[in-house]
N, CA, C and O of each residue as an XYZ file, in Angstrom:
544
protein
N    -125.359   -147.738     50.587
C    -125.567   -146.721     51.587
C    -125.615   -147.393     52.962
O    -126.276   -148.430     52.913
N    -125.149   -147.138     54.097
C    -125.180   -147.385     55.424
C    -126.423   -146.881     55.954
O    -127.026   -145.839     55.694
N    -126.751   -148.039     56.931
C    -127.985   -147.614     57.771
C    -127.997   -146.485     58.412
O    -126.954   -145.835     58.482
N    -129.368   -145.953     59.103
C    -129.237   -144.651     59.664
C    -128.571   -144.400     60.877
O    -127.845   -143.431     61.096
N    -128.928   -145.591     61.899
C    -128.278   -145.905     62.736
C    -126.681   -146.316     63.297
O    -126.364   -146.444     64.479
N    -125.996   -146.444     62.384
C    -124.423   -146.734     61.686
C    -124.244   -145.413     61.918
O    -123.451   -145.043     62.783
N    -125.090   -144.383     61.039
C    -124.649   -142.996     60.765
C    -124.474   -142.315     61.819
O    -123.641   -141.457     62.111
N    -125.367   -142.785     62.393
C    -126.052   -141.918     63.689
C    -124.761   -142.719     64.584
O    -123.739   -142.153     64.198
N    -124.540   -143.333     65.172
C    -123.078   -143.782     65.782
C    -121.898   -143.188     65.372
O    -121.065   -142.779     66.180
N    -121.779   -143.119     64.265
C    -120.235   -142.293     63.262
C    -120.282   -141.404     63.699
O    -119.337   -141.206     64.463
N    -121.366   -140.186     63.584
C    -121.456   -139.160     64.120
C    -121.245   -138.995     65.334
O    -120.267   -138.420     65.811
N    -122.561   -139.713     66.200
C    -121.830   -139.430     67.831
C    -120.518   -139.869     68.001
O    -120.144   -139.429     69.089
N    -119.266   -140.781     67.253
C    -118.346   -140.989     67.843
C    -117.549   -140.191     67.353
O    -116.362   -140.376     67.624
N    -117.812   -139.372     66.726
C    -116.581   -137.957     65.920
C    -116.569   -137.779     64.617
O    -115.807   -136.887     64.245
N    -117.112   -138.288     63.867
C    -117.077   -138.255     62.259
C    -118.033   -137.027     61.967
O    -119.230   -136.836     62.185
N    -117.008   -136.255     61.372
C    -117.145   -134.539     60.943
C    -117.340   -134.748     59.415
O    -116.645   -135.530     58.766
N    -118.559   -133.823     58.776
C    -118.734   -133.705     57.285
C    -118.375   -132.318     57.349
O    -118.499   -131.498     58.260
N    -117.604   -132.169     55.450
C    -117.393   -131.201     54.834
C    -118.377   -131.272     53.312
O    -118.029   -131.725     52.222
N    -119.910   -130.552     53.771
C    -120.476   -131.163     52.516
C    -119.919   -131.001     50.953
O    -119.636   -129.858     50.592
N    -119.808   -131.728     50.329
C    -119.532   -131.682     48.774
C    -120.394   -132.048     47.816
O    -121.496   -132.334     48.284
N    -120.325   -132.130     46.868
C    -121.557   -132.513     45.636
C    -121.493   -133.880     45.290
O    -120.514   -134.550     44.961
N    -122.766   -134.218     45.421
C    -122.180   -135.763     45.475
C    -123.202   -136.742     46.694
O    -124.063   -137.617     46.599
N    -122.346   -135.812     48.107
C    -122.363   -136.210     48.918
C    -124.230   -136.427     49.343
O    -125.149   -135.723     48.925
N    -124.311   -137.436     50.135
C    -125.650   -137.656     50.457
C    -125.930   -138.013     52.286
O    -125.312   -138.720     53.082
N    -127.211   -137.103     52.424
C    -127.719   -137.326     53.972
C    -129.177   -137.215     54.227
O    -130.065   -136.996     53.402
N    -129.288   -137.420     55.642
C    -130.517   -137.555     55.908
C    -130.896   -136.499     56.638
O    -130.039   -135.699     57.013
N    -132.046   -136.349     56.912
C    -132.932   -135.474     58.294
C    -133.739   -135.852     59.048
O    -134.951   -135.812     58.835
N    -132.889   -136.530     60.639
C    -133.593   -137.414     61.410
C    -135.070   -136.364     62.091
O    -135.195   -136.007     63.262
N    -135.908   -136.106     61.082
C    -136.617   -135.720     61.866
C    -138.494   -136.279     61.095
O    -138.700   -136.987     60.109
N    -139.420   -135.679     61.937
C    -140.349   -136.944     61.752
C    -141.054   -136.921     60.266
O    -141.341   -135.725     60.226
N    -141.298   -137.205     59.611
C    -141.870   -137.103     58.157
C    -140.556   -136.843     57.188
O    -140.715   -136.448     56.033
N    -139.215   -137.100     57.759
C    -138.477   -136.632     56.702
C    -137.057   -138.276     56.909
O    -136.149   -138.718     56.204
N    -137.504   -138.545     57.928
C    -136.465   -139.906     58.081
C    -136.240   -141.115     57.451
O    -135.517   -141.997     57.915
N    -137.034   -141.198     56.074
C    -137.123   -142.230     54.935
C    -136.443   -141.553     54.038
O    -135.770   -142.328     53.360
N    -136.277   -140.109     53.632
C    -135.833   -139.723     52.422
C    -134.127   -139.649     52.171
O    -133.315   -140.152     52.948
N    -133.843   -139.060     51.169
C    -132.342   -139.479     51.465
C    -131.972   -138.261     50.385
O    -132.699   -138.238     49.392
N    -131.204   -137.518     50.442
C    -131.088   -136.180     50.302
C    -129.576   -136.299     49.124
O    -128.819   -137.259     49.268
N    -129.398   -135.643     48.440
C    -128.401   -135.337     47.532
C    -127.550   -134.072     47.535
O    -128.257   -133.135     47.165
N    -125.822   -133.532     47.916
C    -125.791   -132.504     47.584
C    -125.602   -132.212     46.328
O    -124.777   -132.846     45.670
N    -126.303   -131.248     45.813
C    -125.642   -130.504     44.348
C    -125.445   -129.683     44.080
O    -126.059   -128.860     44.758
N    -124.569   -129.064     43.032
C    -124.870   -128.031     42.381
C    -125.835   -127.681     41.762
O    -125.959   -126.468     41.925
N    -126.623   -128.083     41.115
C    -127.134   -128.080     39.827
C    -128.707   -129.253     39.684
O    -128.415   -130.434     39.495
N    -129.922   -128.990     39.755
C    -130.676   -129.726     39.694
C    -130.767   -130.350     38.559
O    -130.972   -129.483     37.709
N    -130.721   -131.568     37.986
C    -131.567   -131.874     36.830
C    -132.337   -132.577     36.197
O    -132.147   -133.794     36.192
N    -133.478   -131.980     35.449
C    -135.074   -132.295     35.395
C    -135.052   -133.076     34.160
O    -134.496   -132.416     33.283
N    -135.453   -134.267     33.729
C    -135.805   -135.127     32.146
C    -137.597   -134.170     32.196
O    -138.504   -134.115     33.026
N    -137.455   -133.804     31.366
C    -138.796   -133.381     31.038
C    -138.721   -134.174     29.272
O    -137.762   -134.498     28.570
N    -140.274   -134.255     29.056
C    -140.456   -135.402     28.208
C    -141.376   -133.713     26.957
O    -141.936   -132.680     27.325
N    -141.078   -134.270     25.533
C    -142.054   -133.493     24.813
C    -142.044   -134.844     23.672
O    -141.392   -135.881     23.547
N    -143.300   -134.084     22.859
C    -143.587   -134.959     21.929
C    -141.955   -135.165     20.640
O    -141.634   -136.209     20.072
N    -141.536   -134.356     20.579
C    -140.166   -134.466     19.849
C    -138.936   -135.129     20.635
O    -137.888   -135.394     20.045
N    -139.111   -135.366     21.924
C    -138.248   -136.310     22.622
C    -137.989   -135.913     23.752
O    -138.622   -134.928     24.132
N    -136.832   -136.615     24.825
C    -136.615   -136.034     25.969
C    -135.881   -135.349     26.258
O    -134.746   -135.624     25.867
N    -136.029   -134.235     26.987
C    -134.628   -133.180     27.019
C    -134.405   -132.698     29.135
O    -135.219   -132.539     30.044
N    -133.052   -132.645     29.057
C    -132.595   -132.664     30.617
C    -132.366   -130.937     30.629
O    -131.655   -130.179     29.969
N    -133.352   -130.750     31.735
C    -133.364   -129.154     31.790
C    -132.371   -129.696     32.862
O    -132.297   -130.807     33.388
N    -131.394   -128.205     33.070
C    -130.703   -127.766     33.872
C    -131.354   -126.772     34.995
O    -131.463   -125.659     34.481
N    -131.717   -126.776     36.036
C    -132.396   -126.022     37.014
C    -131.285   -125.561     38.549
O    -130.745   -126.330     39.345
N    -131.258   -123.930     38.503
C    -130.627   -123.712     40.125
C    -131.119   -123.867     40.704
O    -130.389   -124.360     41.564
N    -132.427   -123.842     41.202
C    -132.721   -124.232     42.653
C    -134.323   -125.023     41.925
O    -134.852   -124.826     40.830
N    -134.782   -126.054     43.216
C    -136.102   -126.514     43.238
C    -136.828   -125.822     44.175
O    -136.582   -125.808     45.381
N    -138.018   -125.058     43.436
C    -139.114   -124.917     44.719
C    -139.582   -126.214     45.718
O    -140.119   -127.215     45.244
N    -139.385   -126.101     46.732
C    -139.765   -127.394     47.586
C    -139.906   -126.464     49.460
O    -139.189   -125.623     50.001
N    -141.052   -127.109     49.860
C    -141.467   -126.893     50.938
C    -139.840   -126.294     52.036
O    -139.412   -125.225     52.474
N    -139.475   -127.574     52.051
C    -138.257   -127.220     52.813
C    -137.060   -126.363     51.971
O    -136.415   -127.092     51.218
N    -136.638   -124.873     51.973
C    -136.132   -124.142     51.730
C    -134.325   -124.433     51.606
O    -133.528   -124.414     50.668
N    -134.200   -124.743     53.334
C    -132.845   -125.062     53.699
C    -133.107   -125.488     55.134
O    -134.092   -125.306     55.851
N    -131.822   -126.176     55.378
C    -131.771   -126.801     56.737
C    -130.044   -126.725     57.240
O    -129.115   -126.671     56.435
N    -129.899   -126.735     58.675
C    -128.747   -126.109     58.741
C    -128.097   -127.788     59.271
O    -128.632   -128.730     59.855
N    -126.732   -127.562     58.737
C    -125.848   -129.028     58.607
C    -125.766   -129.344     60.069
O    -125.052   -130.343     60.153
N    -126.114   -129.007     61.132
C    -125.947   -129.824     62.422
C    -127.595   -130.904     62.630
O    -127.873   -131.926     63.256
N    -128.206   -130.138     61.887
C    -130.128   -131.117     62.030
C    -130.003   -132.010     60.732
O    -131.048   -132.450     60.252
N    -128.699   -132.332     60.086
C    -128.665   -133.400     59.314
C    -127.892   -134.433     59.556
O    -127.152   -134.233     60.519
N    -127.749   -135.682     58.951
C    -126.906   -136.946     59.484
C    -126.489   -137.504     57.774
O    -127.289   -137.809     56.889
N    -125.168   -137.500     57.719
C    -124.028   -137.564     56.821
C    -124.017   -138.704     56.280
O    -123.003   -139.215     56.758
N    -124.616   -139.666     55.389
C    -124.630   -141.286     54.633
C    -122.907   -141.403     54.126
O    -122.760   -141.625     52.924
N    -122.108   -141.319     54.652
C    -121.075   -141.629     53.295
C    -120.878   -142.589     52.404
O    -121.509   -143.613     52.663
N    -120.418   -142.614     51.727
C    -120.234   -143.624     50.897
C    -118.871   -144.097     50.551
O    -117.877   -143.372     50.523
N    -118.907   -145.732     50.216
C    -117.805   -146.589     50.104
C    -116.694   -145.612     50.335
O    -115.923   -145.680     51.293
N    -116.673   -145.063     49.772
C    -115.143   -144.289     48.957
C    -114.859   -143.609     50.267
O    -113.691   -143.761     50.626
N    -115.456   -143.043     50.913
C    -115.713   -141.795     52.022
C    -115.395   -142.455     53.295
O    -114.772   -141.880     54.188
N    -115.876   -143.815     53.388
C    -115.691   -144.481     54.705
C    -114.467   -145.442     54.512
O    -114.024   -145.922     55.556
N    -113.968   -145.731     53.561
C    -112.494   -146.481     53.387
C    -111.241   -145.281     53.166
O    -110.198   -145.527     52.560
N    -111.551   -144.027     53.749
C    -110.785   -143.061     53.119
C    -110.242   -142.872     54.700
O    -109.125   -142.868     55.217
N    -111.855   -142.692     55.282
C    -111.488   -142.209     56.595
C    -110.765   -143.040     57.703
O    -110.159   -142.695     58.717
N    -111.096   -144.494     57.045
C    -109.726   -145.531     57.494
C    -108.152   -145.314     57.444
O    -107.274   -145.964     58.013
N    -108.074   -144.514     56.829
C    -106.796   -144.567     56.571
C    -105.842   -145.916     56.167
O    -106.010   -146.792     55.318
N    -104.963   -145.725     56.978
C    -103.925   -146.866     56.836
C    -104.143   -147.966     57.995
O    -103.264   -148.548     58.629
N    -105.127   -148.061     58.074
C    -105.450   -149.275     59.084
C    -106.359   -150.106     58.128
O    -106.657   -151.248     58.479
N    -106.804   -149.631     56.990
C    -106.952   -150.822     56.234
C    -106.656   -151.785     55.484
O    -106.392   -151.273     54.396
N    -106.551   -152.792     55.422
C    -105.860   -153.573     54.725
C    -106.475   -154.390     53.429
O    -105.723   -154.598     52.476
N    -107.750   -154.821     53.394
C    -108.346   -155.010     52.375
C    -110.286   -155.453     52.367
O    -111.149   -155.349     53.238
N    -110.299   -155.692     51.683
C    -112.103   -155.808     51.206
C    -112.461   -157.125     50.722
O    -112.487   -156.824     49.529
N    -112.729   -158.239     50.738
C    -112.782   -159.331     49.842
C    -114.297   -160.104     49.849
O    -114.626   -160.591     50.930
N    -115.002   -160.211     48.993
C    -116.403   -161.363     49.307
C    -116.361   -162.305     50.400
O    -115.316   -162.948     50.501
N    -117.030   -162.463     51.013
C    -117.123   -163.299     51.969
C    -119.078   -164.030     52.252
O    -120.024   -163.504     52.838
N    -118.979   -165.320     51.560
C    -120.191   -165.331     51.255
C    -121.189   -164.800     50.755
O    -120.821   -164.280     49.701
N    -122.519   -164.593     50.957
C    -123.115   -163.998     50.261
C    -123.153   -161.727     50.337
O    -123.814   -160.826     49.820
N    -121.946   -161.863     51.356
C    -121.468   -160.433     51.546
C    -119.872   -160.260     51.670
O    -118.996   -160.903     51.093
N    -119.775   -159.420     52.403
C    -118.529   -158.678     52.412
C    -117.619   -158.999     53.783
O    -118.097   -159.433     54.832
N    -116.037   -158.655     53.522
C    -115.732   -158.385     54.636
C    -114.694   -157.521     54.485
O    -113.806   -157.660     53.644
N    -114.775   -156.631     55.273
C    -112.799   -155.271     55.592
C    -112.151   -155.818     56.149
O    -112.811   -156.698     56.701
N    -111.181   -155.887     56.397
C    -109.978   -156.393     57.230
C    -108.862   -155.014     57.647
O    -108.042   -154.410     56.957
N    -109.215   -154.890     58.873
C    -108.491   -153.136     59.299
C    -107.330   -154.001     60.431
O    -107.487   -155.103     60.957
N    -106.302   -153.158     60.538
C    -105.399   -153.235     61.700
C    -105.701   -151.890     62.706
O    -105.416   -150.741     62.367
N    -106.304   -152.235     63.955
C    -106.533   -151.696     64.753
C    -105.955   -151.464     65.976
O    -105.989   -152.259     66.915
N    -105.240   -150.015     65.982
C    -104.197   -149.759     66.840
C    -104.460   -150.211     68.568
O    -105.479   -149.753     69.083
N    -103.593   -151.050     69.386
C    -103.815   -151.968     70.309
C    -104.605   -153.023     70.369
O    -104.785   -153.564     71.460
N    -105.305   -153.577     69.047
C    -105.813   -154.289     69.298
C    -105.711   -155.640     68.155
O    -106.154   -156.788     68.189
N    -104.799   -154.775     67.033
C    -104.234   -155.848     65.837
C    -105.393   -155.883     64.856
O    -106.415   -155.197     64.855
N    -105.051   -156.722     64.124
C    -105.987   -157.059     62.782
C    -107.284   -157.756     63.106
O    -107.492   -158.957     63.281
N    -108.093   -156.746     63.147
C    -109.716   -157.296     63.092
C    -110.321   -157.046     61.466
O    -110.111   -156.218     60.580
N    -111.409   -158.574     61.673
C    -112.541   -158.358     60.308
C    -113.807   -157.879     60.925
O    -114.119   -158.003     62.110
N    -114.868   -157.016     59.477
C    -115.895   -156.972     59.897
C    -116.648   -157.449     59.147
O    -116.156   -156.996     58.114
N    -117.640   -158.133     58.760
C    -118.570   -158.360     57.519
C    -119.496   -157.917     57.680
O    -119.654   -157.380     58.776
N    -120.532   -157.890     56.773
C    -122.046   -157.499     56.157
C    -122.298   -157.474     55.103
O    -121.417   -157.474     54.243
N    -123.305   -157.452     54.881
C    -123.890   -157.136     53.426
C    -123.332   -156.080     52.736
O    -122.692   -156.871     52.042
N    -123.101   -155.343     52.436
C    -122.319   -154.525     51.843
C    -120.977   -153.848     52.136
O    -120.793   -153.577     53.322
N    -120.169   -153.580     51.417
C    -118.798   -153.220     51.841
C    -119.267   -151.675     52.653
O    -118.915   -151.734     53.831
N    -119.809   -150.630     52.391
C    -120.025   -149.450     52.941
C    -120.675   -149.930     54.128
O    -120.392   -149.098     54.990
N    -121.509   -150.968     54.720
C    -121.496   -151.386     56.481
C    -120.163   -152.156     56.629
O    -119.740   -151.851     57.745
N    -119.579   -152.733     56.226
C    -118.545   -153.406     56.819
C    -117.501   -152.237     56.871
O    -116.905   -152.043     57.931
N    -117.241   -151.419     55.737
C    -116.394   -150.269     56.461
C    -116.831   -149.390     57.538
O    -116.046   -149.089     58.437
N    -118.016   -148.963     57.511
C    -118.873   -148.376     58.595
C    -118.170   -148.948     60.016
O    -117.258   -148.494     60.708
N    -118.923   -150.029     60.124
C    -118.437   -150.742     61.525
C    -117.353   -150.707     61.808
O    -117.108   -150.686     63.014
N    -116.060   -150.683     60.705
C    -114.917   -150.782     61.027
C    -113.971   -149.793     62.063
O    -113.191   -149.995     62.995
N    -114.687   -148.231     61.104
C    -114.523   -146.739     61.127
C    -114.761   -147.030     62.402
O    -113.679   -146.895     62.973
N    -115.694   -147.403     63.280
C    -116.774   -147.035     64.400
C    -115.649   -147.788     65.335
O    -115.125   -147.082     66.197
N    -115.306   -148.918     65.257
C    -114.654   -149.348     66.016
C    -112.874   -148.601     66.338
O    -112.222   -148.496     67.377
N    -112.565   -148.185     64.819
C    -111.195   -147.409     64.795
C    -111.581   -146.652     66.104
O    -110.894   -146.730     67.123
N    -113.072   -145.688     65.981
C    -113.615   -144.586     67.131
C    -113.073   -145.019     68.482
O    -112.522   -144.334     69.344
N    -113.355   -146.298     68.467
C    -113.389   -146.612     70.268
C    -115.186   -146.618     70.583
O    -115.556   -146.633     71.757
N    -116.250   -146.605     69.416
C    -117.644   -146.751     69.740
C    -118.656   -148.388     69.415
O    -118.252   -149.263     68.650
N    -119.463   -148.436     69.891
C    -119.843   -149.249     70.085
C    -121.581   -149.215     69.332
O    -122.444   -148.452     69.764
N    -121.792   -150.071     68.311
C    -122.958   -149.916     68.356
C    -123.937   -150.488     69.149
O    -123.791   -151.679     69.423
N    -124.947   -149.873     69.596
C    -126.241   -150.411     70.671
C    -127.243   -151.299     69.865
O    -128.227   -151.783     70.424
């Protein structure tokens, strides 16, 4: 998963969500900015009995927060999601020490690397830079 701050850059530099199931985000707001949110269809509960464990299927969870509307949330993508939105300016992914690095071709500016610890920040940063943004 990419930091919040990564996210929070993607976003201000143009990166638009279409939520799907699957997909995971946050809610930069105060008591809720550690958690990390799931979309689904379909809740589901391991409830335990003495004859063994069984996975209830549940539509909705009672939970304090009801709903929240997709502009007061911030979009985590993942690997798949942020090497997608590269398009064809990427060229590849390979270990690079004890992390990662992308290797994108970046229009006027040629083939740049990025590394980090995980491939989903090194594509992150990459995306951000495709933007024309800068992280602070």
């Amino acid at each position: 998963m990419i930091p919040l701050d990564l996210a929070e850059a993607l976003q201000l530099a143009g990166v638009r969500w279409t939520p799907r199931s699957g997909d995971q985000f946050a809610i930069p707001k105060p008591g809720l900015e550690d958690q990390v949110f799931t979309v689904s269809e379909l809740t589901i509960e391991p409830r335990e009995y003495p004859t063994g464990t069984i996975l209830a299927f549940n539509g909705t969870t009672e939970w304090a927060l009801d709903s929240v509307a997709q502009d007061e949330t911030l979009w985590l993508p993942r690997e798949d999601q942020l090497r997608e939105l590269l398009g064809g300016t990427f060229n590849s992914m390979v270990r690079a020490g004890a992390g990662f690095a992308v290797t994108v071709d970046l229009p006027g500016q040629g083939e740049r690397q990025f590394a980090g610890e995980t491939p989903s920040l090194c594509y992150g940063c990459a995306l951000l830079a495709l933007l024309g943004a800068v992280i602070g």
